[in-house]
N, C-alpha and C positions, 0 to 999 in steps of 0.2 A: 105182957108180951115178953117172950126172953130172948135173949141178945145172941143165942147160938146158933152159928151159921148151921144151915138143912146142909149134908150133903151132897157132893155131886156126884153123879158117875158118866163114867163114859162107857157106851155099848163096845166090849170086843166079840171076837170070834174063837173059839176054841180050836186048838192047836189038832184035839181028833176029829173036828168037821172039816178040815180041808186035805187037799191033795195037796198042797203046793208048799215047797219048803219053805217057805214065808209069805205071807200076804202082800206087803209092799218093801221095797227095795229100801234095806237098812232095817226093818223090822225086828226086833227080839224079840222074846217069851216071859213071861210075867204071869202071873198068879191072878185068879176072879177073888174079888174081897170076901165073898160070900161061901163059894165049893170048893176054893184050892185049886181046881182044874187049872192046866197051863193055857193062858190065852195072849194070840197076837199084841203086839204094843206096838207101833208104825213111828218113825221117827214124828211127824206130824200131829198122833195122839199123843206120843210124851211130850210136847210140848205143850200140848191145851190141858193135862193131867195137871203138869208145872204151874202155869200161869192160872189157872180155877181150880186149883187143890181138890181136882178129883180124883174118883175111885174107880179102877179099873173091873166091869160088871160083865159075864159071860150073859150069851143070848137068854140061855134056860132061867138064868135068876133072876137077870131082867123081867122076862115074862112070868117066872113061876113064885116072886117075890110081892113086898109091898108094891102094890102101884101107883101108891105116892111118891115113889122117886124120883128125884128128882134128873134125869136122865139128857147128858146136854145133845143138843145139837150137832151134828156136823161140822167143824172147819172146813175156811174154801181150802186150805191148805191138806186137809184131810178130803177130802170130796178129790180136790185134785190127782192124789195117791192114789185114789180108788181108779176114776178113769183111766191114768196112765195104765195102771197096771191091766183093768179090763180091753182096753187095746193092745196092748202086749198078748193075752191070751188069745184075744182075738185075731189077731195078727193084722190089726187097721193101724196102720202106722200113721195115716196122712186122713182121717175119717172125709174131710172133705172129699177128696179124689171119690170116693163112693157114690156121693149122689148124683142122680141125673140129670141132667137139664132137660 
């Protein structure tokens, strides 16, 4: 058995799949480990990169690569940044006030 951590990646989004001049608020641009393509980095995913020493992996390589990878999860912190931002597009400030009784 060898003692060399597998590693990790985190799913980003590429910079020519979106309209929007950043995905979440404070986001940069950073590089896929795999095609070079510039892809999203969310303050939220740098920090789960930091603390699990992962690698930043565009959609396409993700899917169109090994599918042993090891490819992590979500953070609530990152989950979090998604919602905000998808209410922001959406323009639901307050999503409760929506539903009906």
């Amino acid at each position: 058995m060898s003692n060399e951590i597998e590693p990790r990646y985190i799913l980003c989004i590429r910079k020519e799949d979106t309209k929007w001049s950043s995905i979440a608020e404070g986001s940069t641009l950073t590089n896929c480990i795999d095609c070079d393509q510039q892809v999203w980095i969310s303050p939220a995913s740098v920090e789960v990169m930091l603390e699990r020493d992962a690698k930043p992996l565009c959609l396409y390589c993700a899917l169109d690569k090994k599918p042993d990878r090891s490819v992590l999860p979500p953070s609530m912190k990152q989950l979090q940044e998604i919602i905000k931002e998808l209410k922001k597009e959406l323009g639901i400030e307050n999503p409760t006030n929506r539903i009906k009784k």
